[in-house]
PDB file with SEQRES, HELIX, SHEET and CRYST1 records, atoms N, CA, C and O in Angstrom:
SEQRES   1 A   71  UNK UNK UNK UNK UNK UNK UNK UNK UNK UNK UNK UNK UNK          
SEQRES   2 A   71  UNK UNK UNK UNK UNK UNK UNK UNK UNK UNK UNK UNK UNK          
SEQRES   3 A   71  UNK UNK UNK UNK UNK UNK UNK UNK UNK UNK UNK UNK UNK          
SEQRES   4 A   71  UNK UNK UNK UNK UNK UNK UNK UNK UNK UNK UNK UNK UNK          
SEQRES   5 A   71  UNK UNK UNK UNK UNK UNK UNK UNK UNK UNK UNK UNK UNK          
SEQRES   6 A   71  UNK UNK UNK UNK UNK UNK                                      
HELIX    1 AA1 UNK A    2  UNK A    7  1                                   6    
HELIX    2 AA2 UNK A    9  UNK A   21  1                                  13    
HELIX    3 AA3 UNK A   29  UNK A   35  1                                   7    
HELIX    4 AA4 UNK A   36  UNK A   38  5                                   3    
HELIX    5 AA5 UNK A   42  UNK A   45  1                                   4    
HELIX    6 AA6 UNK A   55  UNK A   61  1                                   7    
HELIX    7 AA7 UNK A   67  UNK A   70  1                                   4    
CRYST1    1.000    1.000    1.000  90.00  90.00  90.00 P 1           1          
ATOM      1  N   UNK A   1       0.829  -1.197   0.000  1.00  0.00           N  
ATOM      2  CA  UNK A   1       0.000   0.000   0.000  1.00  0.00           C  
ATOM      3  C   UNK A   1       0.871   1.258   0.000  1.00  0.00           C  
ATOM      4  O   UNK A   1       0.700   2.243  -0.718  1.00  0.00           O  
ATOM      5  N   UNK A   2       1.792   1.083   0.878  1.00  0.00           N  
ATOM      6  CA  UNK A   2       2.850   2.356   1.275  1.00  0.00           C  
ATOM      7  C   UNK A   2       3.633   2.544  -0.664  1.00  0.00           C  
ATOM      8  O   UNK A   2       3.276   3.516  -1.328  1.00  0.00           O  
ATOM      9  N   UNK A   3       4.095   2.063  -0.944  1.00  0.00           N  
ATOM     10  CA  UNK A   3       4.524   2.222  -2.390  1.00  0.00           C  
ATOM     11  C   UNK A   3       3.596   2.138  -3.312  1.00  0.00           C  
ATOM     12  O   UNK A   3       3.806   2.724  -4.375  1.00  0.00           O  
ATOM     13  N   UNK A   4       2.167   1.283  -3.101  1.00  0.00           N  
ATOM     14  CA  UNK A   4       1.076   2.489  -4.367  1.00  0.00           C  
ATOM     15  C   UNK A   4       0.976   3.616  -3.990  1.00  0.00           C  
ATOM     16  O   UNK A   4       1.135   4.366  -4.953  1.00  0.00           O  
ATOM     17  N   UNK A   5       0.756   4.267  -2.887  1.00  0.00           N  
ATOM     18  CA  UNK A   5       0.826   6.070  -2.870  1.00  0.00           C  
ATOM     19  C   UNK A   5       1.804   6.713  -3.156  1.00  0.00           C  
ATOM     20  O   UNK A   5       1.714   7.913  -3.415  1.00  0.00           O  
ATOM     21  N   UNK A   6       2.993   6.032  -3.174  1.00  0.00           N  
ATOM     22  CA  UNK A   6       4.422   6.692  -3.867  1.00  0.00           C  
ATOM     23  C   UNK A   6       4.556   6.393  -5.356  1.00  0.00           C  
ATOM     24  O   UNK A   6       4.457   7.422  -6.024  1.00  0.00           O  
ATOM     25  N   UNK A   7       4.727   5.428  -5.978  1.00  0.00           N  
ATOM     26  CA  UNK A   7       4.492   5.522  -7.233  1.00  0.00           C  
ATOM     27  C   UNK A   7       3.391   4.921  -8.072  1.00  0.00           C  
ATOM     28  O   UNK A   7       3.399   4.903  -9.303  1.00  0.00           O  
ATOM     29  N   UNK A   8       2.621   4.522  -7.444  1.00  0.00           N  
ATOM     30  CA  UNK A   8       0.979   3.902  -8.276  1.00  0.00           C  
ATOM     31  C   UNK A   8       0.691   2.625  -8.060  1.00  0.00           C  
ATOM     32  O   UNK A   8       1.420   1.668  -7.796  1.00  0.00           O  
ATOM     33  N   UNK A   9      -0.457   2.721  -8.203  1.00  0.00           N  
ATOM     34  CA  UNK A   9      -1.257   1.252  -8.052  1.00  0.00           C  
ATOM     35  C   UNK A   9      -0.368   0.113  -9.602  1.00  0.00           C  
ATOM     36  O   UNK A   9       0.193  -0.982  -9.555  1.00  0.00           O  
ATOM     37  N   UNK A  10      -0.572   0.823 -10.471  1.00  0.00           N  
ATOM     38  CA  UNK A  10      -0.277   0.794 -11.526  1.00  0.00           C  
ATOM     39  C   UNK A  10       1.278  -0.007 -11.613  1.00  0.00           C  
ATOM     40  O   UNK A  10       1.441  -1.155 -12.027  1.00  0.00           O  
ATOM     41  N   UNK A  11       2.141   0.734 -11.211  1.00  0.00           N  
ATOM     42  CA  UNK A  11       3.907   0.020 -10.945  1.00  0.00           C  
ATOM     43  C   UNK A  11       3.841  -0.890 -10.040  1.00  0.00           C  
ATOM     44  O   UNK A  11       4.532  -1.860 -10.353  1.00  0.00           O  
ATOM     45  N   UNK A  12       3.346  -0.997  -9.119  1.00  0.00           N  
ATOM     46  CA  UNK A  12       3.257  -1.840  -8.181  1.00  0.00           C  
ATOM     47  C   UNK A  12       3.050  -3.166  -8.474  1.00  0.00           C  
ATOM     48  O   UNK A  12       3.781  -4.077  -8.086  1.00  0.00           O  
ATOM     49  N   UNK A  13       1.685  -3.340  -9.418  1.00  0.00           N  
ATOM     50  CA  UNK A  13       1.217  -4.415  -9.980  1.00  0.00           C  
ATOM     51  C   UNK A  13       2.170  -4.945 -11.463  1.00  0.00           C  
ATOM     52  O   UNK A  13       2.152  -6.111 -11.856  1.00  0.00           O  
ATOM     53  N   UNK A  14       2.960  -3.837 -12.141  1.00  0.00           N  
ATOM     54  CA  UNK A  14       3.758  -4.419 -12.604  1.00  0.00           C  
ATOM     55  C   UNK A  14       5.002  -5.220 -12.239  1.00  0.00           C  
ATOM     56  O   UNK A  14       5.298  -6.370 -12.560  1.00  0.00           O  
ATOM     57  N   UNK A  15       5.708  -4.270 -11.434  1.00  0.00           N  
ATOM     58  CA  UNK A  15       7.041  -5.405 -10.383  1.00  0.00           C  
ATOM     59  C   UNK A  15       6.422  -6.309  -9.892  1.00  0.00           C  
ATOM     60  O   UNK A  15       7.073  -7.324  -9.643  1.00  0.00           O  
ATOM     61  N   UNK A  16       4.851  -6.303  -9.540  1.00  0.00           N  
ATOM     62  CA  UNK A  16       4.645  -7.690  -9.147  1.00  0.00           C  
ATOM     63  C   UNK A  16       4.377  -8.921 -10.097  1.00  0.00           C  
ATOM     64  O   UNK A  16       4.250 -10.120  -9.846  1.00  0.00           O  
ATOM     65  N   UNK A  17       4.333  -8.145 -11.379  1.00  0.00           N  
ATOM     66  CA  UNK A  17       4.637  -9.305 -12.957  1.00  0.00           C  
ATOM     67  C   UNK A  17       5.750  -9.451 -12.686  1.00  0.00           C  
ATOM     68  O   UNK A  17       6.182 -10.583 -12.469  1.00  0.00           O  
ATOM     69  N   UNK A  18       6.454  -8.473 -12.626  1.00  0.00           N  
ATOM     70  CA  UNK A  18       8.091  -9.239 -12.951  1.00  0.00           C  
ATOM     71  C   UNK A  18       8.718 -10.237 -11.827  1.00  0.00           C  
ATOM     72  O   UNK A  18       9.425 -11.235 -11.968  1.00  0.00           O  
ATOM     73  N   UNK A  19       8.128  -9.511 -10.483  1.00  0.00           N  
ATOM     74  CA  UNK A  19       8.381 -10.932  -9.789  1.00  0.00           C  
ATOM     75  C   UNK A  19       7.918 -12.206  -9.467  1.00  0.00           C  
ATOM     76  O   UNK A  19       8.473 -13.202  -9.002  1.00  0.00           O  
ATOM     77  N   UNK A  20       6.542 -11.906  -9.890  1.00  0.00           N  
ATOM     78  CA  UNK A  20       5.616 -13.453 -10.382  1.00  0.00           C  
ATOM     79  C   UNK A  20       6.697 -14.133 -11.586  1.00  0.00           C  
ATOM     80  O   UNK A  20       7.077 -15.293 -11.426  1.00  0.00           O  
ATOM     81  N   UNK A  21       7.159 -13.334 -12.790  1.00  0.00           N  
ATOM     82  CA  UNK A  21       7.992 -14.170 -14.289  1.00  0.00           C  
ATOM     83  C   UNK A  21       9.442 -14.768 -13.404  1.00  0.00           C  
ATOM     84  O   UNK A  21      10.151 -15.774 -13.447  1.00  0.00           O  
ATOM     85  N   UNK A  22       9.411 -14.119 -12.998  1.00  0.00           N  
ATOM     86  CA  UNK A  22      11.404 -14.546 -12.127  1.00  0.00           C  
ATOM     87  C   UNK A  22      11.166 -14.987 -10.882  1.00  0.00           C  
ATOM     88  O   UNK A  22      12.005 -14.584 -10.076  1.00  0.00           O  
ATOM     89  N   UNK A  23      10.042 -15.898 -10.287  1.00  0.00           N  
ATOM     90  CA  UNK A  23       9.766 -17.221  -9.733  1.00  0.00           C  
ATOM     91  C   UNK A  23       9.852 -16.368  -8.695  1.00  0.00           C  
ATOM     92  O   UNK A  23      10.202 -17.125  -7.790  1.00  0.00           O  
ATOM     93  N   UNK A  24       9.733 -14.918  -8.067  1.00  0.00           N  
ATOM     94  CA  UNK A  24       9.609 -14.510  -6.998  1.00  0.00           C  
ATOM     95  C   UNK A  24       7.945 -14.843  -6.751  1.00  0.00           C  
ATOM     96  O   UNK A  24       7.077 -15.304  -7.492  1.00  0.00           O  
ATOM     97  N   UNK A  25       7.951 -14.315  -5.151  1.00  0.00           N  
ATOM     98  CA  UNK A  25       6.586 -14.392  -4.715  1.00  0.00           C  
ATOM     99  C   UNK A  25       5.576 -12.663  -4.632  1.00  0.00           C  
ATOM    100  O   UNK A  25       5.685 -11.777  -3.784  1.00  0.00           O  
ATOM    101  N   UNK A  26       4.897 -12.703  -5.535  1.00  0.00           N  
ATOM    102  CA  UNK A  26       4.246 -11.261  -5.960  1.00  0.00           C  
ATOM    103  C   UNK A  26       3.612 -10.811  -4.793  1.00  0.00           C  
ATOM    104  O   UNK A  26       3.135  -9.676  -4.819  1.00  0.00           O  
ATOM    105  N   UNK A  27       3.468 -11.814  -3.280  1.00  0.00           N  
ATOM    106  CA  UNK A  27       2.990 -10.809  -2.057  1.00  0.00           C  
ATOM    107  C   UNK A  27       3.824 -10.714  -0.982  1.00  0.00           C  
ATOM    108  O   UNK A  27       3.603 -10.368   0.179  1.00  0.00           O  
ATOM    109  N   UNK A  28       4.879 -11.094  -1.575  1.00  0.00           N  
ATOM    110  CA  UNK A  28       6.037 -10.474  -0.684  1.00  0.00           C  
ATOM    111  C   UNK A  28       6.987  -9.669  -0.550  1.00  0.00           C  
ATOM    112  O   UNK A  28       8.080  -9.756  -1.108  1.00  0.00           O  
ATOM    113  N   UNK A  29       6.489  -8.502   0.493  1.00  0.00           N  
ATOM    114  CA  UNK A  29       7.603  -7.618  -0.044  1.00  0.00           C  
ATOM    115  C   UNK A  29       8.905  -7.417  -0.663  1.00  0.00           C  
ATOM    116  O   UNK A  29       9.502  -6.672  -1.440  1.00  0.00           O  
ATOM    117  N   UNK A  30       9.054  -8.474   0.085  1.00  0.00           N  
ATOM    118  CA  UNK A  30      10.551  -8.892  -0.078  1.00  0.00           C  
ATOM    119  C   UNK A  30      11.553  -8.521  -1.308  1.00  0.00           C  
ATOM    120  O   UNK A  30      12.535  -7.819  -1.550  1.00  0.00           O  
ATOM    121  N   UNK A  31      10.545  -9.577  -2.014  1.00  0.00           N  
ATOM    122  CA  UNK A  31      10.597  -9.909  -3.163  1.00  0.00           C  
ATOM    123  C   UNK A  31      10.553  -8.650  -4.424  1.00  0.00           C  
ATOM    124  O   UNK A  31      11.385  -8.252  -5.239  1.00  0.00           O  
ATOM    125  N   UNK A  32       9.282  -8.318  -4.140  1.00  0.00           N  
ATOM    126  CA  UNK A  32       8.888  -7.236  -4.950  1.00  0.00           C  
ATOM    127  C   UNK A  32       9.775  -6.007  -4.962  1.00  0.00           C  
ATOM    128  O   UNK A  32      10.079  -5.555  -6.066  1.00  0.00           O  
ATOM    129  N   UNK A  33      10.188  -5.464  -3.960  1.00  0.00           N  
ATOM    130  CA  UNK A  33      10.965  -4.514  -3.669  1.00  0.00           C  
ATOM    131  C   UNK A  33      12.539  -4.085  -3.823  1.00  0.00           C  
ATOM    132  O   UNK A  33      13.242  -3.135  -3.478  1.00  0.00           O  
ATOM    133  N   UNK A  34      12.754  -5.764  -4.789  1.00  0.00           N  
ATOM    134  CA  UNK A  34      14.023  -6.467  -5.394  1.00  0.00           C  
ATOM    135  C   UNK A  34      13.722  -5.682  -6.856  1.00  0.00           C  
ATOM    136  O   UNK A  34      14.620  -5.173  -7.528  1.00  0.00           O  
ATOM    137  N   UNK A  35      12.332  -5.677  -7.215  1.00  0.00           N  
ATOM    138  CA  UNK A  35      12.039  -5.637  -8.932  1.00  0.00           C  
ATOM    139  C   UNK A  35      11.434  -3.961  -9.136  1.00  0.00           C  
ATOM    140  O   UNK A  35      11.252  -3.284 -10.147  1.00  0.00           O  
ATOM    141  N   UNK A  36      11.308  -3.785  -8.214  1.00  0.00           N  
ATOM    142  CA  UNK A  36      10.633  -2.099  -7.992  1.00  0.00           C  
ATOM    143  C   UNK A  36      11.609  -1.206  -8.939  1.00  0.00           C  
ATOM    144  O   UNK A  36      11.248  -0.388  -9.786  1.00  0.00           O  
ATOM    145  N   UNK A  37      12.823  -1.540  -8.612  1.00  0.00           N  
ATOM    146  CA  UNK A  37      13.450  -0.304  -9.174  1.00  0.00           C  
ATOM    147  C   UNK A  37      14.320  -0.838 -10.474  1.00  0.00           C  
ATOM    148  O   UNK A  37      15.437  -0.351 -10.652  1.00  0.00           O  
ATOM    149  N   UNK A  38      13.795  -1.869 -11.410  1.00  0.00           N  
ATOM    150  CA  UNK A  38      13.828  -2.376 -12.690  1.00  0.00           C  
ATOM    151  C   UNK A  38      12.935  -1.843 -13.399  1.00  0.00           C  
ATOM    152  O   UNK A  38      12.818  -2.292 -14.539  1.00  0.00           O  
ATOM    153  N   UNK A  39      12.195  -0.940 -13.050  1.00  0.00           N  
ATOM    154  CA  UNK A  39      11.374  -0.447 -13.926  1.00  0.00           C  
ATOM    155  C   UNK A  39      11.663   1.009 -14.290  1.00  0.00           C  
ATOM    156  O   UNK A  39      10.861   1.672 -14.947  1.00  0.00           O  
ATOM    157  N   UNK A  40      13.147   1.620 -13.726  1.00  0.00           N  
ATOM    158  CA  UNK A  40      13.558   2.507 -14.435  1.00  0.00           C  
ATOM    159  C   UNK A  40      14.314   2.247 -15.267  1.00  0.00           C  
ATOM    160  O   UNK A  40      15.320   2.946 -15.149  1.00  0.00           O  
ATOM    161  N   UNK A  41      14.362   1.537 -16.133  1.00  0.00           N  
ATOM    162  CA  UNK A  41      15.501   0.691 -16.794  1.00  0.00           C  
ATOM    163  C   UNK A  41      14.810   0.537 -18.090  1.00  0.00           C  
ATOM    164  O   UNK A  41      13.783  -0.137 -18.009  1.00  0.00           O  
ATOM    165  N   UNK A  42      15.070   0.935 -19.129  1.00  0.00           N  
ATOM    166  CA  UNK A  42      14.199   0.809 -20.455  1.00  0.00           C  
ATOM    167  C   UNK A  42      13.786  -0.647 -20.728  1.00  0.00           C  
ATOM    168  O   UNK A  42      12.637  -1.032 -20.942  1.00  0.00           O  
ATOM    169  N   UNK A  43      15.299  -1.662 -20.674  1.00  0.00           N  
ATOM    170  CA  UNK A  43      14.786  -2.744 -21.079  1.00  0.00           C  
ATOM    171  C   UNK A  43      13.428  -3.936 -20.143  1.00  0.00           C  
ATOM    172  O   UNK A  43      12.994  -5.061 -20.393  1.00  0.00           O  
ATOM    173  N   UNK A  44      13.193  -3.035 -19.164  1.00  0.00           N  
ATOM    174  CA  UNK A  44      12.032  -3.739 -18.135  1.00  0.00           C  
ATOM    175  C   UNK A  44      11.192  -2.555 -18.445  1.00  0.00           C  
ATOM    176  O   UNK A  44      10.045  -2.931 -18.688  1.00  0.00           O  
ATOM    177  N   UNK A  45      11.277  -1.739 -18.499  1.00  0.00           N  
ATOM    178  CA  UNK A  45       9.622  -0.598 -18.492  1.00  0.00           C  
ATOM    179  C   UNK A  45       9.187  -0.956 -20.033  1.00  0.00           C  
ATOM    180  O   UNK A  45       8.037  -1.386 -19.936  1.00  0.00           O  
ATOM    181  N   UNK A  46       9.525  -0.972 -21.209  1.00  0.00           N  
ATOM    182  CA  UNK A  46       9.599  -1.086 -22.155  1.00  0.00           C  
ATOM    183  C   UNK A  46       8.443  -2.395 -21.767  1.00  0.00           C  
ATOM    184  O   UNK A  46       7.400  -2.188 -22.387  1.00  0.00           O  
ATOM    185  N   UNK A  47       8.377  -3.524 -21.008  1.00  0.00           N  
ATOM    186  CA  UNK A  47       7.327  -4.443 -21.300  1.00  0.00           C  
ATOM    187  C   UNK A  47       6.570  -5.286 -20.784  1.00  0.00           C  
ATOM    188  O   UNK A  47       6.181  -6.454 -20.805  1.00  0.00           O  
ATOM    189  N   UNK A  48       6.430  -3.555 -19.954  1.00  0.00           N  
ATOM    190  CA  UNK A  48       5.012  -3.419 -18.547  1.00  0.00           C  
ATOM    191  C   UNK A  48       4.030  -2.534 -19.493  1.00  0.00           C  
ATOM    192  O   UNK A  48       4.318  -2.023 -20.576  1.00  0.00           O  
ATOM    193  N   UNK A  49       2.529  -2.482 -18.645  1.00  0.00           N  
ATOM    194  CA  UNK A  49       1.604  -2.162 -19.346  1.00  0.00           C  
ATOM    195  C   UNK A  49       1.519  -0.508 -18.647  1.00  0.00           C  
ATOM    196  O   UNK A  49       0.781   0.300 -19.211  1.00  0.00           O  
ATOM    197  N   UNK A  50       2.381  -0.037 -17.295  1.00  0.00           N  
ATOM    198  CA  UNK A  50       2.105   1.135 -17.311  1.00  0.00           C  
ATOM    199  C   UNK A  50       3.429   2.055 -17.233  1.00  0.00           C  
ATOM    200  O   UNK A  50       3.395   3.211 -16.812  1.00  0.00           O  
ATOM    201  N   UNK A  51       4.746   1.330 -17.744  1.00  0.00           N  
ATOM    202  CA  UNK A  51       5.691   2.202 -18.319  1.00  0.00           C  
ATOM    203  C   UNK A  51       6.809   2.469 -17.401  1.00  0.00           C  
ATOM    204  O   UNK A  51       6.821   1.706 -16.435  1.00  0.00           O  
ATOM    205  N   UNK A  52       7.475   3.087 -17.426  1.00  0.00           N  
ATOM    206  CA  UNK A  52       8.414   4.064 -16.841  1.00  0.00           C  
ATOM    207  C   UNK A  52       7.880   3.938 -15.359  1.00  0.00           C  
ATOM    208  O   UNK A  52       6.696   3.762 -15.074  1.00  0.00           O  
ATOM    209  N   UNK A  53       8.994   4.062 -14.390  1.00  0.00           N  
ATOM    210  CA  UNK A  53       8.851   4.259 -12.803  1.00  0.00           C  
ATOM    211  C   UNK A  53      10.248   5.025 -12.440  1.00  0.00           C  
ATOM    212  O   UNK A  53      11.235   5.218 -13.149  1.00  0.00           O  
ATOM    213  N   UNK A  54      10.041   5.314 -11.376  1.00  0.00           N  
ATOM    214  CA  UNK A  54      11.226   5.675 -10.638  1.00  0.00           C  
ATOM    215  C   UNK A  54      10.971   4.987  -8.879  1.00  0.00           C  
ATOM    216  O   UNK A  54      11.021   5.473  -7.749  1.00  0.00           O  
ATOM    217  N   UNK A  55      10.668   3.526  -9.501  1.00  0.00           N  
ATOM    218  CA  UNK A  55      10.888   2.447  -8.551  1.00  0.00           C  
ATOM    219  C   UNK A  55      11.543   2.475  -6.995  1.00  0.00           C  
ATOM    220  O   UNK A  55      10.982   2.338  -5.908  1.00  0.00           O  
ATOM    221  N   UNK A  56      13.125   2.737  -7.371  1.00  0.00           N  
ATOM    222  CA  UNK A  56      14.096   2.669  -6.348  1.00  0.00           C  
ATOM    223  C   UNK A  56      13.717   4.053  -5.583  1.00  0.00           C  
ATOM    224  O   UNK A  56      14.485   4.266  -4.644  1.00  0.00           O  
ATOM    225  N   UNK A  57      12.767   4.991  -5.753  1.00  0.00           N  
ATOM    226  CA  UNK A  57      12.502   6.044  -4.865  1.00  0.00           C  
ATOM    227  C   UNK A  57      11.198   5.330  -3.766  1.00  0.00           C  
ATOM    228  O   UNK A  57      11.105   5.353  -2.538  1.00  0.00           O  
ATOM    229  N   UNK A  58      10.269   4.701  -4.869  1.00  0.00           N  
ATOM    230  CA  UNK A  58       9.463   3.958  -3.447  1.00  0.00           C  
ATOM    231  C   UNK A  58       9.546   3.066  -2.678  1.00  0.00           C  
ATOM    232  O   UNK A  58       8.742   2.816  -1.780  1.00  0.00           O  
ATOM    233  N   UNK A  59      10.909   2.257  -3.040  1.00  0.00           N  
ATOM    234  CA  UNK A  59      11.194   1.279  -2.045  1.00  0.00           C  
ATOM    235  C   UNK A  59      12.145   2.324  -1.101  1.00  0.00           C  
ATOM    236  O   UNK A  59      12.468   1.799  -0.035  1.00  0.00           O  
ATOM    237  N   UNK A  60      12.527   3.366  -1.245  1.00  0.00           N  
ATOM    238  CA  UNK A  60      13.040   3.960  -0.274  1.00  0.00           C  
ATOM    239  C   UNK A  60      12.344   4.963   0.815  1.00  0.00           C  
ATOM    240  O   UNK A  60      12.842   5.444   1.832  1.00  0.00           O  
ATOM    241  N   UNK A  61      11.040   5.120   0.276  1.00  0.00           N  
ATOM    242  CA  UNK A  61       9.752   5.428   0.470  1.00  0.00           C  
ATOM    243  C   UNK A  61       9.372   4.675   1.676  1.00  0.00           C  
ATOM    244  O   UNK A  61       9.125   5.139   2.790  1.00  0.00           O  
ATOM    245  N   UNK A  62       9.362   3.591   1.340  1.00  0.00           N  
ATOM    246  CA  UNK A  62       8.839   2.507   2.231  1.00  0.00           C  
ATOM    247  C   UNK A  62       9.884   1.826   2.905  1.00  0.00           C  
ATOM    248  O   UNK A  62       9.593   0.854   3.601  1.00  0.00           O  
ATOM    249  N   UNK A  63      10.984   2.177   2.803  1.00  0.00           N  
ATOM    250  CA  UNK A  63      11.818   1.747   3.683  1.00  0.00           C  
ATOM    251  C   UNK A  63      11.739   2.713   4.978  1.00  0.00           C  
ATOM    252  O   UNK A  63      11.746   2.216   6.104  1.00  0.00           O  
ATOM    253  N   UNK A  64      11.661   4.164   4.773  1.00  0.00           N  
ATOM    254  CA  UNK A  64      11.770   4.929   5.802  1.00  0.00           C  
ATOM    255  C   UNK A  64      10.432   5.335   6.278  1.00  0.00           C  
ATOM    256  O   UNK A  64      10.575   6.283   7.050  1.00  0.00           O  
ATOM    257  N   UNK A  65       9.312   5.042   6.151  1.00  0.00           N  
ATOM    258  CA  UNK A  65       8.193   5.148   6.924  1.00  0.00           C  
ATOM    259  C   UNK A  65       7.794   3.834   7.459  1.00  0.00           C  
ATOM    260  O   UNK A  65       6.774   3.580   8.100  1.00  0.00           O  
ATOM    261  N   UNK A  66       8.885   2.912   7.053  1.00  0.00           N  
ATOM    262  CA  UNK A  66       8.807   1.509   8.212  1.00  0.00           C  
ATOM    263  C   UNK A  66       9.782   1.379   9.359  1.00  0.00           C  
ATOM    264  O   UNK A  66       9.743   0.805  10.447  1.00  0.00           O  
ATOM    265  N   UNK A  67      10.847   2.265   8.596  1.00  0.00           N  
ATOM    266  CA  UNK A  67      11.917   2.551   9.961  1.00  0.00           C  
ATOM    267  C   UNK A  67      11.083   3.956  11.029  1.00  0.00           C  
ATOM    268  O   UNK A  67      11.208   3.603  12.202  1.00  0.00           O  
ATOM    269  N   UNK A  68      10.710   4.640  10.992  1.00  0.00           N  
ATOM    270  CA  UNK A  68      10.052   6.046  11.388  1.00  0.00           C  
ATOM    271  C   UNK A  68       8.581   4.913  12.687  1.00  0.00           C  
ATOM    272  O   UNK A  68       8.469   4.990  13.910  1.00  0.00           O  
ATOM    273  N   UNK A  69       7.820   4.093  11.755  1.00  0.00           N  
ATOM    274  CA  UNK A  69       6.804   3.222  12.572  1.00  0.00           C  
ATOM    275  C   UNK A  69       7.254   2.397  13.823  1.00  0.00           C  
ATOM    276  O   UNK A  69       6.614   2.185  14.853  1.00  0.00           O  
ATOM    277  N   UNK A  70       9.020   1.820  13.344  1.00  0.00           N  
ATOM    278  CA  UNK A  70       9.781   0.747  14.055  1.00  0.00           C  
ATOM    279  C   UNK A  70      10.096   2.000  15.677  1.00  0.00           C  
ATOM    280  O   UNK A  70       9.980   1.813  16.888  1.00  0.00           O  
ATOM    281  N   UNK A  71      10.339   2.707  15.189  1.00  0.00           N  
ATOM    282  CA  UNK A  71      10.888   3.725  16.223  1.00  0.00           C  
ATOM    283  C   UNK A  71       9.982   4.154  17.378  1.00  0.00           C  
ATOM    284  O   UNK A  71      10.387   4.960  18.215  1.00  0.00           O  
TER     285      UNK A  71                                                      
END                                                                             
């Protein structure tokens, strides 16, 4: 949820294609947050259905309003 309000419902559900295709698990963060920031990368945005991201800003997004909660 914390990274659809940072970069879209939209990217979200794509890194979670790419980590469903590369045998990751699409509801784990974990996972997903590995493929988030492949989608600034032409040869991965190029063949998602909503394009271009700047990925590696919402996993950093969501890295620090989980460290900020931890506290």
């Amino acid at each position: 949820a914390l990274a659809s309000y940072n970069v879209g419902f939209g990217h979200v559900m794509d890194a979670r294609s790419i980590t469903r295709n590369q045998g990751g698990n699409p509801n784990k963060w974990d996972d997903v947050k590995q493929r988030l920031p492949l989608l600034s990368h032409h040869a991965w945005y190029k063949k998602t259905k909503h394009g271009y991201a700047r990925g590696l800003e919402a996993v950093q997004y969501v890295i620090r309003i989980r460290n900020y909660y931890q506290a």
